[in-house]
N, C-alpha and C positions, 0 to 999 in steps of 0.2 A: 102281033101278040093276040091270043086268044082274048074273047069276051066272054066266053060262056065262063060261070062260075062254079069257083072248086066243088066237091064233091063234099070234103069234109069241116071240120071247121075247131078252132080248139075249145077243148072242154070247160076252159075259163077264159074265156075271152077278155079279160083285165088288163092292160098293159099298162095302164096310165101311171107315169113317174111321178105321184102323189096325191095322195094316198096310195100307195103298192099292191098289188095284190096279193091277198089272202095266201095263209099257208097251203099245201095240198090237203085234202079232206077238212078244212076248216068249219066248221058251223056254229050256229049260236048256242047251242047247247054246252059249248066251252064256257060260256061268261055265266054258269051256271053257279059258282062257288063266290059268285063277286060279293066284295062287301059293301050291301047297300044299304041303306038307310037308316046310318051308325058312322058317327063323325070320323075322319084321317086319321085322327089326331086320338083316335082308341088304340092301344096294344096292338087290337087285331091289324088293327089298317096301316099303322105303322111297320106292320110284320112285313104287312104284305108289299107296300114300296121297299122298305129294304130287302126284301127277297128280287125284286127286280134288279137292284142295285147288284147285290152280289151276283145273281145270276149273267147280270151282262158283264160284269168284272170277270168271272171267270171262263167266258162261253170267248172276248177280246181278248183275254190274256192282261188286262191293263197292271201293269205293276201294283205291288202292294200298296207304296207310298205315294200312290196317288187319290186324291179325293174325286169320287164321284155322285154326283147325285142328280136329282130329276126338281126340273125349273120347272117357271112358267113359259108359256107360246110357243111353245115349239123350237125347232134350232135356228128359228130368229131371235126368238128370245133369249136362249143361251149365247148365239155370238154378241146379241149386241149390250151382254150384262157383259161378258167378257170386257167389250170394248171401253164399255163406258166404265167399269172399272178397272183396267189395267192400261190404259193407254195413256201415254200420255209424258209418262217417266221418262223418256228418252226419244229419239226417233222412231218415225213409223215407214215400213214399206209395204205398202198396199199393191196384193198383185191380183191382176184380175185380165180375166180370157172369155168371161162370159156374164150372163144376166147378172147374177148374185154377186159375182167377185165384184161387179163394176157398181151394187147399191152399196156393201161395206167402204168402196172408197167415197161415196155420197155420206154414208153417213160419219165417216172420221173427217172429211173435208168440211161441213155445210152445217150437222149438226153439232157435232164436238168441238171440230174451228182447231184442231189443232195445226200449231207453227210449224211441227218441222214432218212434210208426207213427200215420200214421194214413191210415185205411182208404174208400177212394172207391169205392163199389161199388154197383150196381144188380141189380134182379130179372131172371130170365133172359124173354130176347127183348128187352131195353133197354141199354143204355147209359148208364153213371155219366154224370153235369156234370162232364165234362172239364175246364171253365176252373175248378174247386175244385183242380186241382192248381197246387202252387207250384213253378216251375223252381228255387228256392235250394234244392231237396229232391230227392236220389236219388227213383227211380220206378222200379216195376216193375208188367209189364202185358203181358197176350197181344194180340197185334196182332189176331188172331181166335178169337173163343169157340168151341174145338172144340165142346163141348157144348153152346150156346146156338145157334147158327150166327147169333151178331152179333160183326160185325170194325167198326173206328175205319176213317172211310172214307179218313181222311188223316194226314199229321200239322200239319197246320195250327196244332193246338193247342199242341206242342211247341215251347217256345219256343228259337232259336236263341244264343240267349245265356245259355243255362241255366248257374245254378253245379253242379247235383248233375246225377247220371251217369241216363241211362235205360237199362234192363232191359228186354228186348221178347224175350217168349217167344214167336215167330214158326212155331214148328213145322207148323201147318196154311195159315198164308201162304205162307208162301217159296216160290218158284218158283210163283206162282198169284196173286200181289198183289206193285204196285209200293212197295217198301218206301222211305223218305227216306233213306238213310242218315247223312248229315249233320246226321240227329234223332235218333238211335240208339248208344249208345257199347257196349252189349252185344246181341248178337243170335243166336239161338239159336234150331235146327231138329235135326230126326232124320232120314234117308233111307227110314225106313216110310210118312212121310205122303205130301209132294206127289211123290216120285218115285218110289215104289212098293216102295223098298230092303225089306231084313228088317232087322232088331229088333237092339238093344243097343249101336249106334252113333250118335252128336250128334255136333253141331258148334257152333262157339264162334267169334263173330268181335269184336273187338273195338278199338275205339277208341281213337286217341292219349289221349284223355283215359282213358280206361280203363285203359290201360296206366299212364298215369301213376299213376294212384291206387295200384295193383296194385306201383308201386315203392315208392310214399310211406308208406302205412297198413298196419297190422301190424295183424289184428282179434284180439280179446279170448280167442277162444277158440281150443283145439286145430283144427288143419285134417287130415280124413284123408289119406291119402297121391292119393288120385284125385283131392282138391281142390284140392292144389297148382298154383297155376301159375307162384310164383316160388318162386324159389332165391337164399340169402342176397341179400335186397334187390331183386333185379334177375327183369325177367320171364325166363320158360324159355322160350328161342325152341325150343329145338328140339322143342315140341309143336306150332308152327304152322310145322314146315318138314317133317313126316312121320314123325316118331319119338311115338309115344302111349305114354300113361302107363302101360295095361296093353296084354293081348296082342290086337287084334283080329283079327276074322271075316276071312280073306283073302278067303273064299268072299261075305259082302256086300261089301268091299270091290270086286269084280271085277263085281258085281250092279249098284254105285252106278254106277261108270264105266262101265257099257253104257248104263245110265237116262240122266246126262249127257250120252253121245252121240249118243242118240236125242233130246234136248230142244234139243243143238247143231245138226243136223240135218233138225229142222222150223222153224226159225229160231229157235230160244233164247227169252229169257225171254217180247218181244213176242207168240211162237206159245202159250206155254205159258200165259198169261194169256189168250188171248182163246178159248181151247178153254175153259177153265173158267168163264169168263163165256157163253161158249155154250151151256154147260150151264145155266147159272142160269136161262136165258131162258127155256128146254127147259121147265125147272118153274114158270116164274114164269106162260109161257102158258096151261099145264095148271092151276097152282090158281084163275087167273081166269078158267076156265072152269069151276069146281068150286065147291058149297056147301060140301062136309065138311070140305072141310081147308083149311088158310092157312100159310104161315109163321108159324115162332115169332118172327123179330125183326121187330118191329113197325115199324122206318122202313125202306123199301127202300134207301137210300143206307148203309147199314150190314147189312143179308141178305148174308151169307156166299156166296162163289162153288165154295168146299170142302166147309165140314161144312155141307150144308142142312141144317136142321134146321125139320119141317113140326108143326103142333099139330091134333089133329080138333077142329072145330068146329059139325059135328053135334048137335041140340041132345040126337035119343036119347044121344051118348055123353056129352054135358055133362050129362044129368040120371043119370048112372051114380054112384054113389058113387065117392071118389078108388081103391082099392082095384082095383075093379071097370074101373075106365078103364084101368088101369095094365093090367090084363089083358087088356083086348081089345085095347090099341094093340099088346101080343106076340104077340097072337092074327094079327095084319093083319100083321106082320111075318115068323112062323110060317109062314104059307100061302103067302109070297110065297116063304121059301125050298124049303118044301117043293115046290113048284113048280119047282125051279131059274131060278125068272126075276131073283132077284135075294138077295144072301145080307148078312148083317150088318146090317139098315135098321132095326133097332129103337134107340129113344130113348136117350142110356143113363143109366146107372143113377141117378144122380143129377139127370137133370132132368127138366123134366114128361113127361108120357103125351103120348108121337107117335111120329115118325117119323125116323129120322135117315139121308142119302143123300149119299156122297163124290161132289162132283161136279170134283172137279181134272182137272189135263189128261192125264194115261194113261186117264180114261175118255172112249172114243167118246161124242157128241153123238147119234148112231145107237142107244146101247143104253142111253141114257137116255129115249131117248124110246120105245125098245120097254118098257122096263121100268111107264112110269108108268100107261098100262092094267090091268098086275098090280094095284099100288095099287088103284084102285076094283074091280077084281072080288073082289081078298082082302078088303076091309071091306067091298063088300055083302056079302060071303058072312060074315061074322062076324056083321053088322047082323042077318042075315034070319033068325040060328040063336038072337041071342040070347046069343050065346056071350061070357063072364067070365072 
């Protein structure tokens, strides 16, 4: 393998799966209309969250009858207001294949304590036995393993007549994969992943049936004030008509509505999927031209079109102790930034030694495929030093 390095390099070297990279031609001069220093909770600013609101309503497709609106923390904080209030009414099946799936079963097991969980989960780069789940059973599940880069290719499995409610932590999906909605009674994303937003903003949509629940069931325990989402008995509409629980970011707020109407723009969600599938292709033709490295998810109809996520299979790094792997594949990721050809691509921290590259649609197809010659000239040059 060559050492010398590439010639070119991409023109946004961003790949990191969160915060996402920027739309194409992005600048600050976008957050020029923001509403700043003039309460949320004026006319103007309330406009302006419910214009996010409807605009990602209509850019999703999410049915009419569902409520949607913008939380606090991000799509931790919308799964786990979900969790903590709707769980609990019945059985739970908790399915996890990776980092995030395996903290919601931490937190319904350890912090909630509830009685009756049980846990469907596989090794990362796989996919649990989906038909183990029971539709008479609430469910909760990432539609895609940020850190695994394996997503459920459908919901085929989901059964339409379910008695308990599904939980779909969709944060690195959304806007980049065709979601069912009519399999989905909670669903939950952030504005860092697939549109490239900043940080401490979620959303929350949510199903007739969810709602209903959210009237009927009172859970067990105290709820914080950010987890509320009803008010004696009855849901609180007015967090899914622009009014939020605390004070948000006007400044991401004004970031997300530019994101939305640059994805209105190239044709919506249809344009937005088939850039990130374009990306997938990008890499999927490079590693089968490649011995060292492979995908981590082992069936292609389930390889992630977001978070790829690549494993070395080199056998010099397979005969590295685990310790020593973990080192070189930051080593190969190191070089690649120090380079500026591409920044954030290491594994993260909890799953195995590789590689990990955002591939949704604010990244060009063009600086993914400048980027991936980086790739082999940073790991021969780690290969050839020897370097741990």
């Amino acid at each position: 393998m060559s050492l010398a390095p590439p010639n070119a390099r991409p023109s946004n070297p961003c790949f990191s799966s969160g915060p996402c990279a920027k739309r194409p031609g992005w600048s600050p001069d976008v957050l020029s209309d923001a509403w700043l220093g003039r309460s949320h909770r004026a006319k103007e600013g309330k406009a302006k969250l419910a214009e996010v609101i409807n605009r990602s309503r209509a850019i999703l497709g999410i049915p009419d009858d569902y409520r949607l609106g913008i939380v606090p923390a991000s799509d931790t904080g919308a799964v786990e207001m979900a969790m903590w209030s709707l769980l609990g009414a019945r059985g739970v099946d908790m399915l996890a294949w990776e980092s995030f799936g395996k903290g919601w079963v931490t937190d319904a097991a350890k912090q909630l304590k509830l009685d009756d969980i049980r846990i469907v989960q596989a090794d990362y780069g796989k996919l649990p036995d989906l038909a183990k789940v029971d539709s008479r059973r609430d469910m909760v599940f990432t539609w895609n393993g940020t850190t695994s880069g394996v997503r459920v290719p459908n919901g085929d499995w989901i059964a339409g007549n379910r008695g308990g409610l599904t939980i779909c932590d969709a944060t690195s999906a959304v806007f980049a994969m065709d979601l069912p909605w009519d399999k989905l009674d909670v669903v939950t994303w952030s504005w860092q992943k697939a549109l490239g937003g900043e940080a401490a903003h979620g959303m929350l949509a949510l199903s007739p049936r969810a709602v209903e629940r959210l009237e009927q069931y009172r859970p067990a325990w105290p709820l914080p004030k950010i987890f509320r989402l009803a008010k004696d008995g009855k849901l609180d509409e007015s967090i899914f008509t622009g009014a939020t629980i605390n004070t948000p970011s006007m400044l991401c707020v004004e970031d997300a509505l530019d994101a939305l109407s640059w994805a209105k723009e190239i044709g919506g969600l249809p344009a937005l999927m088939a850039r990130a599938e374009a990306n997938l292709a990008v890499v999927a033709g490079w590693v089968a031209a490649r011995d060292w490295v492979d995908f981590l998810a082992e069936d292609p109809a389930s390889r992630s079109c977001t978070s790829i996520c690549l494993k070395i299979v080199d056998p010099w790094f397979q005969a590295l102790p685990a310790p020593e792997q973990a080192a070189a594949a930051k080593a190969v990721a190191a070089r690649v930034a120090d380079a500026k050809a591409g920044y954030d691509i290491a594994s993260y921290r909890d799953a195995p030694p590789g590689l990990r590259i955002w591939g949704g649609a604010t990244v060009a197809r063009e600086d993914m495929e400048a980027l991936l010659p980086w790739l082999d000239w940073a790991y021969g040059d780690v290969k050839a030093g020897g370097e741990t």
